[in-house]
N, C-alpha and C positions, 0 to 999 in steps of 0.2 A: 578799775572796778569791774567784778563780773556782770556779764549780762545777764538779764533777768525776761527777759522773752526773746525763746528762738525757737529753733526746731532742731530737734537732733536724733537722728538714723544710726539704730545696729541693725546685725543679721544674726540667724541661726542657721546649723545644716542639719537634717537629720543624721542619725544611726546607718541610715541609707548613703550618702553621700560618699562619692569614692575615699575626701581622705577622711572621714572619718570612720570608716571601713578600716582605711589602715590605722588610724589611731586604736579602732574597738581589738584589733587583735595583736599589736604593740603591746598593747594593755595586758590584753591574756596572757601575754608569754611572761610578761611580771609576774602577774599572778600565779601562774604555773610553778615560775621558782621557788616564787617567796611562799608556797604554800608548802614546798617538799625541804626549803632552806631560809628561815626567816634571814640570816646574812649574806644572802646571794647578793650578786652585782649583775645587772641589767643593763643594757643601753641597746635595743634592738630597734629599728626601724623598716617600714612595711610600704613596698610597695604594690598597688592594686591596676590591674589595665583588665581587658576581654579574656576572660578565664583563666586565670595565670593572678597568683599571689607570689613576693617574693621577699624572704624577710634577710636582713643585713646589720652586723650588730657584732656586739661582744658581749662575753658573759663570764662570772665566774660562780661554779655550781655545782647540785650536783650531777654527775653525769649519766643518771638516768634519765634524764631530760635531754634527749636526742635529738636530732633533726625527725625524728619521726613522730616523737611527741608533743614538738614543735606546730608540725605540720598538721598535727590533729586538731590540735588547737585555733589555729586558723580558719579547716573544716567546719567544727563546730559552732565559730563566732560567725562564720559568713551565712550556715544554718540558721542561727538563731538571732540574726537581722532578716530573713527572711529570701534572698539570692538562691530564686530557681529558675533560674532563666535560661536561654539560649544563651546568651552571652557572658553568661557571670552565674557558675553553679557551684553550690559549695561541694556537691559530690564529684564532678566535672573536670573541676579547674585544676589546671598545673600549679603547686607549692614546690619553691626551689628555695630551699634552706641553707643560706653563705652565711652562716654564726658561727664565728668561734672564741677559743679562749680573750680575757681580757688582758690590757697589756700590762707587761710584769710592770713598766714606769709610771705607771697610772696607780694602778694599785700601789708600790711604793710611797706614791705621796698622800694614798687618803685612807691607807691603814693604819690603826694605832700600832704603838709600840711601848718597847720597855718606858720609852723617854720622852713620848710624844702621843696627843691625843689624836682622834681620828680627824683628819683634815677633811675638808669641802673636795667633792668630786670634779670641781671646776670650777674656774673666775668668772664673776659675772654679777650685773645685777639681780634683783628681781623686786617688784611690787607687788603692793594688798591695798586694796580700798575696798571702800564701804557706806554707802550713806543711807538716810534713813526716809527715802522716798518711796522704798516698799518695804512692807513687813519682811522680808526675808536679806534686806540690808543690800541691796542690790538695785544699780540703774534699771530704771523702769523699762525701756526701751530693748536692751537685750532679755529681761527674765521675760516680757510680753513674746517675743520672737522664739525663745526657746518654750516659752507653755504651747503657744500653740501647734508647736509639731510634735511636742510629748503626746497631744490629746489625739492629733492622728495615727500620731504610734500607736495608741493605745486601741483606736478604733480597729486598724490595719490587724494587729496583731489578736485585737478582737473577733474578727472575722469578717471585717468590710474587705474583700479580694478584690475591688473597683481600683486599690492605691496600690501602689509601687513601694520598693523601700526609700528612693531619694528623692528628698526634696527639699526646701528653702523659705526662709522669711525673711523678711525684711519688712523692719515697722518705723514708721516715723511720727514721731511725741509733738506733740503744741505745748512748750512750757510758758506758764505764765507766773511772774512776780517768782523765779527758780521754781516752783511746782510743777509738777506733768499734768494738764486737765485733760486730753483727749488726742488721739491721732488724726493725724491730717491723715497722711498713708500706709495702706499696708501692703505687701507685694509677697505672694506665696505662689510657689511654681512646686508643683508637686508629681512623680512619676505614674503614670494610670494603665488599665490595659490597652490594647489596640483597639478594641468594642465599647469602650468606654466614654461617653460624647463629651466636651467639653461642659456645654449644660449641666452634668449631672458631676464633674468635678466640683464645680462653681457650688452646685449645693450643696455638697457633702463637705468641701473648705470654709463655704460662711458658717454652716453650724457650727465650727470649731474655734471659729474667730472667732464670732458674736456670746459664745461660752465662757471663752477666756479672757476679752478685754471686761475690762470695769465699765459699770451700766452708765449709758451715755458717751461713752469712748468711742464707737464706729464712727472708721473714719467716712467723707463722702462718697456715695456709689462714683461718682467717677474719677475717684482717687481708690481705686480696692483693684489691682491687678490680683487675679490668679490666672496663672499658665498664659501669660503674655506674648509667650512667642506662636501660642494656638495648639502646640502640639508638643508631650513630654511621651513617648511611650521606651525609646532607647535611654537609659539611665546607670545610674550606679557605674562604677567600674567599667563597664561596656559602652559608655557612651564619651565616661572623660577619665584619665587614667590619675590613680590619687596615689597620694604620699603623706606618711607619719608627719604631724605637727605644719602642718599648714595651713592653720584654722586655728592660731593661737588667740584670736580677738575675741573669737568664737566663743574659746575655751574662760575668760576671764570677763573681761569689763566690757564688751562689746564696743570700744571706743572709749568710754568715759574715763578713761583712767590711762598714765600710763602701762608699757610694759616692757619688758628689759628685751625681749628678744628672745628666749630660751623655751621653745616647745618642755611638755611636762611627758606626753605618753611617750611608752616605751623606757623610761625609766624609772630605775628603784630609788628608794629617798634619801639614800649616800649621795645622790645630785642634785644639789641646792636648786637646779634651775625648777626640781620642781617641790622639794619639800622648805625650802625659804620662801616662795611663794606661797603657800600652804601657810606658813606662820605668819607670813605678814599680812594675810589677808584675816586670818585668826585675828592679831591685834587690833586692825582696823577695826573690825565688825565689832569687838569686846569695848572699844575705846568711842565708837557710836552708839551702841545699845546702853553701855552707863550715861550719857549724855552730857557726854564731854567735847560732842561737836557733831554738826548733821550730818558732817564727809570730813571723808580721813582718807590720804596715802599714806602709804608709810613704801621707804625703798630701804631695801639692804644689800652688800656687794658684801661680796666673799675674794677668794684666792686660791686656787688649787692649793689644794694639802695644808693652808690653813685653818686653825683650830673654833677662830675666832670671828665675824662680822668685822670688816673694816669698817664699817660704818652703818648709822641707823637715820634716817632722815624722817619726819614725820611732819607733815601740811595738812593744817585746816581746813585750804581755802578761806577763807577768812568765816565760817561758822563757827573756830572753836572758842571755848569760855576760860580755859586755862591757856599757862603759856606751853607751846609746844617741846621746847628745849628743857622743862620740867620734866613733858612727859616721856621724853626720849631716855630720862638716868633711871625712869622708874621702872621704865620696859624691861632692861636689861635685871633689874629686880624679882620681876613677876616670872620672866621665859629665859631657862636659860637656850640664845640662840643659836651657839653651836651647832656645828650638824648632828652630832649626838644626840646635842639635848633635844633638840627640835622635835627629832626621830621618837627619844624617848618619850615626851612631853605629851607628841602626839599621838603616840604609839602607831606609829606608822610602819614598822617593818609587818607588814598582815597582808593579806589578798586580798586589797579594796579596790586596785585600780580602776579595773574593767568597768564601774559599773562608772567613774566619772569621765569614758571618753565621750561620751556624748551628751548633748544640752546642757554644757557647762559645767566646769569642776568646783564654780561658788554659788550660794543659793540654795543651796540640794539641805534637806534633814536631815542630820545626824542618826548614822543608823546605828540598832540594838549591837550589831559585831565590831563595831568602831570604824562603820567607812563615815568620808566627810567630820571627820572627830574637828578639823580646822574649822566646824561651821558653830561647835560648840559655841555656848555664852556665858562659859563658868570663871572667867574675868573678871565680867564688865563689873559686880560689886567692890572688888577687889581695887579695882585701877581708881573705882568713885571713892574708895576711903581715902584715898590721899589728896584730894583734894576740897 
């Protein structure tokens, strides 16, 4: 039987954060192709240290997309995180661009053909959950960790110059009877200037706590670190050197869920690891908002070059009201899962990546150009008529 009070911890990193620096511009270089070739193939990865980007990958494209306009890209996302530093400048820094063609044996098995559909870009699990402990169908615990560094983003980028681009949270929930009613702790370490006193962090981070948690949720004054170790001013890329998809927890369930292993940025959604993820988190959240259960996983595995899901698994936890082996023959009804279908379904061959490498690729609004289209909830009526 599940417990029903405990505590439980995720984290968030900002936009600022070295890898997610290299996730933001992994992302851009999707975007770059799929904007000039909605069939391109992507798999690039980015590494970030003290002025010096360096991205490594395969592609297939077109080849007006160079190592130079590679490189621009880069430029521009490291700009528009805000990196003018001494140590980490987007005008500054060395971009060395090791990309090239994708491999013919790769492409082989996940191209259609006369006599075969387009197969998955690679074997592997991946998960989707979803429960209904916040309106946006998401553990409470990570959306609280990623709201509150959107809201400093938002100040930073506002024009508060007192903040850095990297930094961190970490919240921890008091559930009671499975409910979230309040945090015990919270811990935000956030980059500042050299002139900038501790003191006047501390005030400018509780207003953004105290903003974003639910009224009566602060946790105790001496459970609330900010900048615990006294001193953030060396940050980003210059202080700790990042790398593409190492912040997968980050990126989905913050812990409360599993997850197969398979970072999403840097690639296009011919690779399950990230556009099967993207559907299974779709069904989830469609399969909790009709109120067919308060939490849902569902897992699916593929096979390189296969056409098809080997499998569909789907868990209540013990919340749901129907039987789950029902609604595993109905899914395959409603989505076709394929990587095709998936792709078409969700219309995912578009320029959306960039904007989910940071605070989470589940949670986010469905936007008007079809980014986040998985966060849809044009299901949940559908899946409620059959039962």
């Amino acid at each position: 039987m599940s417990r029903k009070n405990y505590l439980f911890t995720s984290e968030s990193v900002s936009e600022g954060h070295p890898d997610k620096v290299s996730d933001c511009i992994s992302d851009a270089i999707v975007d770059l192709f799929l904007s000039a070739e909605p069939e391109s193939r992507v798999a690039v990865e980015t590494l970030t240290t003290t002025n010096r980007v360096v991205l490594a990958g395969e592609v297939r494209g077109p080849s007006s997309i160079d190592a130079e306009a590679m490189a621009a890209a880069a430029r521009r996302v490291v700009k528009d995180i805000g990196y003018e530093q001494d140590g980490f400048h987007w005008e500054d820094m060395s971009v060395e661009v090791h990309v090239h063609g994708q491999s013919a044996d790769i492409a082989m098995g996940v191209d259609s053909g006369d006599n075969k559909d387009e197969g998955a870009g690679d074997q592997g699990i991946m998960f989707g959950y979803a429960t209904n402990e916040t309106d946006v169908y998401m553990p409470a615990p990570l959306h609280y960790s990623h709201a509150i560094l959107q809201s400093l983003a938002e100040a930073r980028h506002g024009g508060i110059t007192e903040l850095g681009p990297d930094s961190k949270s970490q919240i921890t929930l008091k559930y009671e009877d499975g409910v979230p009613v309040g945090a015990a702790s919270v811990v935000v370490s956030t980059q500042h200037g050299a002139d900038v006193s501790q003191e006047r962090v501390r005030e400018i981070v509780i207003e953004h706590i105290e903003k974003t948690l639910p009224a009566g949720w602060m946790c105790p004054e001496k459970e609330l670190y900010i900048n615990p170790t006294g001193k953030f001013v060396i940050g980003g890329p210059d202080g700790d050197a990042g790398l593409t998809g190492r912040k997968i927890i980050v990126d989905t369930y913050g812990g409360a869920a599993p997850h197969g292993g398979g970072a999403f940025s840097g690639k296009d959604p011919t690779k399950v690891d990230r556009s099967a993820a993207y559907a299974a988190r779709y069904l989830a959240k469609n399969i909790v908002a009709a109120g067919l259960a308060d939490r849902c996983t569902i897992q699916l595995s593929y096979a390189i070059g296969v056409s098809h899901p080997l499998s569909l698994y789907v868990d209540f936890h013990g919340t749901g009201n129907i039987d789950p082996e029902a609604l595993e023959k109905i899914l395959f009804e409603v989505m076709d899962l394929s990587p095709r279908g998936i792709r078409e379904h969700l219309n995912l061959n578009r320029p959306i990546y960039e904007r989910t490498a940071a605070y989470g690729h589940f949670g986010r609004a469905p936007d008007a150009d079809g980014g986040f289209s998985w966060e849809k909830l044009d299901l949940a009526d559908r899946l409620k008529s059959h039962f």
